[in-house]
N, C-alpha and C positions, 0 to 999 in steps of 0.2 A: 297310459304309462309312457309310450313311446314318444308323445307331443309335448311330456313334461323335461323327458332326457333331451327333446331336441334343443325345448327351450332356452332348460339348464345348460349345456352346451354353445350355444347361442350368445349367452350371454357372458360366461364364460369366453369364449372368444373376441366378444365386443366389450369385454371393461375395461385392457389396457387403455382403450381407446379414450375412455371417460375420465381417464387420469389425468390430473392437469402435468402438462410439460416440463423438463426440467427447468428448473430458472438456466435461461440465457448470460451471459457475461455483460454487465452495465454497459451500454458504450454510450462514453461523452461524447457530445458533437458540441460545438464554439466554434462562431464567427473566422475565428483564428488559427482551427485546427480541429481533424477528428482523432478518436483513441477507441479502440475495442472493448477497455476494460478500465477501470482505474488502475489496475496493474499497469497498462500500457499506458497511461497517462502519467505515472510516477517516476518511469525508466527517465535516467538524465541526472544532473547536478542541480540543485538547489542554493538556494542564499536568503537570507534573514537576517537584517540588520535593525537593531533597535539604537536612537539616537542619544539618550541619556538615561541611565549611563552607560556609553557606547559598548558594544557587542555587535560583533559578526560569528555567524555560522552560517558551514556548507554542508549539505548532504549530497551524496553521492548515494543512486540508485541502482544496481545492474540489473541486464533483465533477466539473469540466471536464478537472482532472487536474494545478490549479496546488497551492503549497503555500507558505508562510513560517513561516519558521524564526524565533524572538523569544526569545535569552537575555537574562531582564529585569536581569539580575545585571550582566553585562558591557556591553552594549549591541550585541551581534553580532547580526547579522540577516542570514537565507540566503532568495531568492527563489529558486524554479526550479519543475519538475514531480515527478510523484514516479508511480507502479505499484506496488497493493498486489496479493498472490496469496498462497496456500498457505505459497508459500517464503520470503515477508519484505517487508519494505517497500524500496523502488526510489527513491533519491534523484536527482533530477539537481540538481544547485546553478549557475544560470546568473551569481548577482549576490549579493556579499556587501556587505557596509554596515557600520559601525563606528559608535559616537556614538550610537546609536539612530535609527540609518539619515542620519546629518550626512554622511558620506562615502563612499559607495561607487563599487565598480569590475565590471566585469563578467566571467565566466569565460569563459574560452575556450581549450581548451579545458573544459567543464564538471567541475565537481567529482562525483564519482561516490558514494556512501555507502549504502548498504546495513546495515538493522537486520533483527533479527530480530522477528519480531510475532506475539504469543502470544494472543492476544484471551482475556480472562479474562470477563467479564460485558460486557453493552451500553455500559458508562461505565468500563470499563477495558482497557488492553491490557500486557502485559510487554514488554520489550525487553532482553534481557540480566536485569539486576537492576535496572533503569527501571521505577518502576509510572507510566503515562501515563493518566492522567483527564481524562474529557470533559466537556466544560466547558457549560454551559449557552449558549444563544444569547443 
């Protein structure tokens, strides 16, 4: 009886061990640049321009976790937070603007969007068929 509590005990002590590890944070590495996480690869401004029929947009990342959204084209502009990981980029959209931000209103509840995020080199990402470049400070 004694050799079975030790056992039990034993083993009880060694299964955290058998557990596999938390997942770790992705980290990209490119020729051109390393990143910890896709989090830390998304902090900065972005640009996407398509040529016919012409459209520009910039995205703006913080690392706090905010984000805006600036179609120069239209004048649509989306505030809110956003989560990047593995799986894609995590929009929350709390406050749209129109006019180049003359009018806005705020969501509630929020607008939810979700891109996919391809990270191609340090200064580019894909999205669908979106090539998104990063924009100098």
């Amino acid at each position: 009886m004694r050799s079975v509590r030790f056992v039990v005990l034993a083993l009880l002590a060694l299964w955290p061990l058998a557990l596999p590890a938390p997942a770790a944070a992705q980290a990209l590495n490119f020729p051109d640049g390393s990143f910890a996480s896709p989090g830390a690869f998304i902090v900065g401004s972005w640009k996407w321009e398509r040529q016919e029929p012409r459209q520009t947009v910039m995205m703006r990342f913080e690392p706090g976790g905010g984000f805006f959204f600036h179609n120069l084209t239209n004048g649509l502009q989306h505030h809110g937070s956003y989560s990047a990981s593995g799986a894609g980029l995590h929009l929350n959209i709390t406050r749209s603007c129109e006019d180049n931000g003359a009018r806005c209103a705020s969501r509630s509840p929020p607008m939810v969007v979700n891109y996919n995020l391809t990270p191609v080199s340090a200064g580019v990402f894909m999205s669908e068929t979106e090539r998104w470049e990063r924009q100098a400070k």
